[in-house]
N, C-alpha and C positions, 0 to 999 in steps of 0.2 A: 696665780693659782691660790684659791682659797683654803683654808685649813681644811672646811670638807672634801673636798675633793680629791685633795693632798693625800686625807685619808684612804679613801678611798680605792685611789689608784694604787697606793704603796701594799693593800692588802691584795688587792686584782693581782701586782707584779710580782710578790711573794705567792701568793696561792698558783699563779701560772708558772710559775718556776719550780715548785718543791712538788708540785700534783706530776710533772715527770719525773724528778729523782724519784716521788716515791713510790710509784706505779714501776719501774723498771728497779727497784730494789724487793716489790712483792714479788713478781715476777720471776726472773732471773735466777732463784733459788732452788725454782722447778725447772727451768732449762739445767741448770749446772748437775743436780739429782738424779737429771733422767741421762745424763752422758753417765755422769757414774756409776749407775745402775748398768748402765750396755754396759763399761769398762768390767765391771765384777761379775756380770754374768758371760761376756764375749771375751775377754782376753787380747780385745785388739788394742792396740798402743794410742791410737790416733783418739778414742773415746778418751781416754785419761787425758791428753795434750789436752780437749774440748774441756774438759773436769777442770783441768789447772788452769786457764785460761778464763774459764767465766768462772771462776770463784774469786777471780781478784778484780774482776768487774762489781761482782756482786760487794766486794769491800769496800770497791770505790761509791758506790753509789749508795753504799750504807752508810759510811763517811758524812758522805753531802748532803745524805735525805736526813740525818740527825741535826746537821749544822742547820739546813734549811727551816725542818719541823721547831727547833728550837727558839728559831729567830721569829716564826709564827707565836709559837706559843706567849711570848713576850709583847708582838706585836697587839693580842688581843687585850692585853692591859694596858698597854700605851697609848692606843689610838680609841679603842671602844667600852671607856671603863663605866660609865652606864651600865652599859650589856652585860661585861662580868660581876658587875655591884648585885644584878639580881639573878642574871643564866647561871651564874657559877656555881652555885648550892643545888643548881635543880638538874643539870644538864652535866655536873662533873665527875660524874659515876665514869662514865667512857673514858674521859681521858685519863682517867686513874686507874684504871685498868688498862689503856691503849700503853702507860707510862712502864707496867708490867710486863705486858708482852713486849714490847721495846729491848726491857732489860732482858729477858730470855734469851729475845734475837742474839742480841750481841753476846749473851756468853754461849750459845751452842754456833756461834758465827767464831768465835775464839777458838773454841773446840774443832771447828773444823777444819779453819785454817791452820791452825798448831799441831791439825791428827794425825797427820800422812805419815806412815807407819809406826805410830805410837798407842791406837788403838785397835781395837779387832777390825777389819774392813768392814763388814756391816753394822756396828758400832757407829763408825766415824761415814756411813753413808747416811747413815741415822740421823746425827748430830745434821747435815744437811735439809735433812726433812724437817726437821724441829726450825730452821731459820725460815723455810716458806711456810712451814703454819704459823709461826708466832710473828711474822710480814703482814702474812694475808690476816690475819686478827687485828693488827692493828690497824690495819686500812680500814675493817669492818666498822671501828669502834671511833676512828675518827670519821668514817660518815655517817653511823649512828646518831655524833655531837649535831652535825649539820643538818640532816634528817629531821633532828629538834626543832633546831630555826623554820623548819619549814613545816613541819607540824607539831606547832609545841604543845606538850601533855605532861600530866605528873604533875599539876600544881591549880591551883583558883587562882583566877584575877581579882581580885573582889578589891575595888576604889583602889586601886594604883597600887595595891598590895598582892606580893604574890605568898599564896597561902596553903597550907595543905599538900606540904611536897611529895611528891612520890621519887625519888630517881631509878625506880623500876620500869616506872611508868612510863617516862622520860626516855629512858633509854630506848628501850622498844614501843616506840612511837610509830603512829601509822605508817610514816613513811621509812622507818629504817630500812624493811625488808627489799624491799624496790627499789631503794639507794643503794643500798650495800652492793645487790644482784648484779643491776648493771656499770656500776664502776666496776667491779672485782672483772666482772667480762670484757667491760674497757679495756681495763689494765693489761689483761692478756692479749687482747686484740693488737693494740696499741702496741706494747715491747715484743710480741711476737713476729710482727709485720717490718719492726724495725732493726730487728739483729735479723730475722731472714734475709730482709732486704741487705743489709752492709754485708752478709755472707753472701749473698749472691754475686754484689759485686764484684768481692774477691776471683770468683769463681770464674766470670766474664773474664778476668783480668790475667786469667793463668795463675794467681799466685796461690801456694801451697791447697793444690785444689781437693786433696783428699781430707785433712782439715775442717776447711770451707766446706766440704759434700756434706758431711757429717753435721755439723753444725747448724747448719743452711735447712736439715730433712729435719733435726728438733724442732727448731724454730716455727718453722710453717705449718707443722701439723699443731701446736700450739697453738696459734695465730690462724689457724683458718677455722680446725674446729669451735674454738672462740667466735669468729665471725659469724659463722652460722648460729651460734645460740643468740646472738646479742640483737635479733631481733624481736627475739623472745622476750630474751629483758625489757628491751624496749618499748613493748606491748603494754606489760607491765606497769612501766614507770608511768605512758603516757594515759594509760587509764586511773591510775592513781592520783596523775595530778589535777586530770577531770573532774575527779571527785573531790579534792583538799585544795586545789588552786586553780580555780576556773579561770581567773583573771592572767594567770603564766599561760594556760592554754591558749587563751584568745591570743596573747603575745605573740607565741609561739607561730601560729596559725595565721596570724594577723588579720582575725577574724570579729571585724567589727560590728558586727550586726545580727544580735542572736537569731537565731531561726531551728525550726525544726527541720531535719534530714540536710543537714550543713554538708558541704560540698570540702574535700580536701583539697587545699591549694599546694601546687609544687610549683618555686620559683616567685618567681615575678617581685615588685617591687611595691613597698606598700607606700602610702601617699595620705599620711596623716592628715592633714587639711580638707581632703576632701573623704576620709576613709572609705577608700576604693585602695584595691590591689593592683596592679598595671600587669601587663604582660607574664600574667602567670597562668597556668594549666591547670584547671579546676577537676576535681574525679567527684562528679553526686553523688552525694550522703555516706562518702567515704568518712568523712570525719566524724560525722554521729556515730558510726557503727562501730569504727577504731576508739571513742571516748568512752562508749557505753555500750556495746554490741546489738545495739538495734539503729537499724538504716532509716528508721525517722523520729530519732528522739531528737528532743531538744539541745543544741546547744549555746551555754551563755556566750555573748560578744563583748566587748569591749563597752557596748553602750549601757550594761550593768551596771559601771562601776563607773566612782567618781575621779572626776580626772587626776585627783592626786591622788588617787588609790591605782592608778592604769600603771602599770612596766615600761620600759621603753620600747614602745611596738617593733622599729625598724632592728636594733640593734640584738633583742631576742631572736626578732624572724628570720635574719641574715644566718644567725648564731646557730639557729633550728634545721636551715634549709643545709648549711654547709655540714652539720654533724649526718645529717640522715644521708647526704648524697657521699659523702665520704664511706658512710657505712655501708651503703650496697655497692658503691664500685669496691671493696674489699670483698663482700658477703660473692659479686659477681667472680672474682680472684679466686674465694676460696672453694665455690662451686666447678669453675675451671679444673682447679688443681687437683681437687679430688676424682673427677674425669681421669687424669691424667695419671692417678695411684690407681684407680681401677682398671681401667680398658687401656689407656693410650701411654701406653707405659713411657714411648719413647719422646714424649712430654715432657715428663716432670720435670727432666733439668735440661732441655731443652737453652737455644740462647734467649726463643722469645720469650720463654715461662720466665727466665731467671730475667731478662729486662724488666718483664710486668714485676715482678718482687722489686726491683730495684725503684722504680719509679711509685711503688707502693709505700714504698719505707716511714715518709713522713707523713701518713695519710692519719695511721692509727694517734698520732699525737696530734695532729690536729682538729680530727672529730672530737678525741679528749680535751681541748682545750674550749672548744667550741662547746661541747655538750656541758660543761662548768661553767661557760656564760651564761648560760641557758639557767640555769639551775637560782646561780647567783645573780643575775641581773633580772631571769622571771623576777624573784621575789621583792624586787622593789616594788615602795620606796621602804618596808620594812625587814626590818632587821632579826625581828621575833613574828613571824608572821601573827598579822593582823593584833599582833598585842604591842611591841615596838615599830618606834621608825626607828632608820639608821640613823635620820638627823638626829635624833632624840640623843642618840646612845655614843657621838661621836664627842674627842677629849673637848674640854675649852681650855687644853696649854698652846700657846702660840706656837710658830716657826716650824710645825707639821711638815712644809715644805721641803725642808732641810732633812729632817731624818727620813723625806721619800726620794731623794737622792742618795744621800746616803746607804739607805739598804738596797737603790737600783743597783749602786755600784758594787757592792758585797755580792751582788746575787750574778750581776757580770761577769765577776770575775770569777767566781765559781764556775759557772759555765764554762768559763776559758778554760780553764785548769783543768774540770773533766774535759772536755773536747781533748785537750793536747794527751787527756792519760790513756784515754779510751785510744785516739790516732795510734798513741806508740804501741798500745795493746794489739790493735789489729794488724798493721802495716809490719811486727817485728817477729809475728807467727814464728818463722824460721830459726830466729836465734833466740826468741825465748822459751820455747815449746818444741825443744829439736827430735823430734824421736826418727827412725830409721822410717816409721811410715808415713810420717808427715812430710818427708822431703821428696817423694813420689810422686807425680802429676799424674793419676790416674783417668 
């Protein structure tokens, strides 16, 4: 394995690891707020258990999403110190503020978890709200920094000099808003789909099912209304990146041969050698009218661009097909479900409703995982769109190799450790969350 690569892959494994701590650490803030809120206005026992129970989820994954983000942050000096020799003064507005809302989180996260009858009750449901806004900010502000890379602004190129900085400019970059949008609808989608789903199963399962009921109706109304907006974002994003990255769209699309009134391709396999698509389902001039809202405009191909300027066609297109179709078997779930709160009441927690949530569970993290190939691997082979490559910006200290094993195993074993603390969280319901109405099977 080469040092590039080496690189490479150890920020791929880092950024696929800590984009779920930190997606389920924005998240979770607003599930744990909204049981609280029923407990202070309902009086019923079983919301509070739901309260105490995801607040020390939300600790754990605040925990790991710091350890995670940290190890990031390091990484960008270690492996791509190019990049921060010249990004750093022009693009580090966000993360100095991302660094602030950070420090918030955790002292109104202190507060909360230390408040339980020490402050007024709406005080200290307060202090809850302040951890999902100052969460959801720093999510904002770390794809803001990445939003950069993908449309950098705020500064002149002028002969290998960058000149004239703005970090205003920089920060709200063409692409921040459309970044931001559709992660933030990710992230809900995503941890919504996947605490409904592990409560469902409970539920399947007999075990403390009044608990589980409660927990299970937050979740999925988060997680579906979510779904349904995120094709919206999606709209968004994918007309954005028509206009600032033609050559990700082609990727994307795997659409090698510009033309006017372009056909969207769903599926099929693309065949770089001979750039043809194989067994894929074409919709005419679907793709013009979704990149630019006219059914015969032009769109670029891949034959634009110079072959070392092209993305990796197969590994975007795979990346593109599996985030969208993840996204409407959810979008179709959460269309379902809502049937099932208005008309067909005797639905909603049905066995098969709660099977489809079960089997839905991993869906929302892997379109997220997928949708961030997309993002990161469109933008090759540069690093600062169209102003760096990555090769450019990558260290020249040897044995790279070694410190992407090294933080594989860091990042492993974090995993392990949440996995075994989230298990003992759900599977102990009964004897750590004991109240009189949670031991009920209703």
């Amino acid at each position: 394995m080469d040092d590039f690569l080496a690189a490479r892959l150890q920020m791929a494994f880092s950024l696929g690891f800590h984009i779920v701590f930190s997606c389920i650490g924005m998240v979770m803030p607003f599930f744990m707020c909204t049981a609280h809120y029923l407990w202070l206005k309902r009086k019923k026992a079983v919301y509070l258990d739901v309260t105490k129970a995801w607040s020390k989820g939300v600790a754990i994954f605040f925990a790991t999403g710091a350890v995670s983000g940290t190890v990031l942050s390091f990484e960008l000096g270690l492996l791509w110190p190019k990049f921060m020799e010249h990004a750093g003064p022009i693009f580090g507005m966000p993360f100095s503020l991302e660094g602030t809302a950070f420090f918030i989180e955790a002292i109104a996260l202190g507060f909360y978890l230390y408040g339980w009858n020490r402050f007024h009750p709406w005080f200290h449901w307060f202090t809850g709200v302040i951890v999902g806004i100052s969460g959801l900010l720093s999510g904002i502000l770390v794809v803001a920094a990445n939003a950069w890379m993908n449309s950098p602004a705020g500064f002149d190129f002028v002969k290998g000099q960058y000149l004239n900085i703005d970090p205003m400019k920089a920060m709200f970059n063409e692409a921040w808003f459309s970044q931001a949008l559709h992660m933030c609808v990710a992230a809900f989608v995503s941890t919504g789909f996947a605490v409904a789903g592990v409560h469902a199963l409970m539920i399947l399962k007999g075990k403390n099912v009044n608990f589980h009921r409660k927990a299970f109706q937050i979740a999925a109304i988060f997680g579906t209304v979510a779904a349904c907006l995120q094709p919206i974002s999606g709209d968004i994003s994918a007309k954005d990146v028509a206009k600032r990255q033609p050559a990700k769209l082609a990727a994307m699309e795997a659409h090698f041969h510009t033309e006017k009134g372009a056909g969207l391709i769903i599926g099929g396999i693309p065949d770089t050698a001979t750039k043809t698509v194989k067994y894929a389902l074409k919709i005419p001039k679907a793709l013009s009218f979704m990149a630019t809202g006219d059914f015969n405009a032009e769109v670029k191909g891949l034959d634009q661009f110079a072959k070392k300027d092209q993305p990796p066609v197969v590994v975007v297109h795979y990346a593109f097909q599996i985030m969208v179709g993840l996204g409407m078997a959810m979008l179709g779930l959460a269309v379902i479900y809502f049937i099932a709160l208005i008309k067909k009441k005797n639905w909603a927690e049905s066995k098969w409703m709660l099977k489809l949530f079960v089997i839905a569970t991993p869906m929302g993290f892997l379109a997220l995982e997928a949708g961030w190939t997309v993002t990161e691997v469109g933008r090759q082979p540069w690093i600062i769109y169209g102003v760096m490559r990555t090769a450019d910006a990558v260290t020249p200290m040897p044995g790279i190799a070694y410190s992407f094993y090294l933080f594989t195993a860091v990042y492993i074993s974090l995993a392990v450790i949440v996995s075994l603390l989230l298990f003992r969280q759900i599977t102990m319901v009964d004897k750590l969350y004991d109240s009189s109405t949670d031991k009920k099977i209703q």
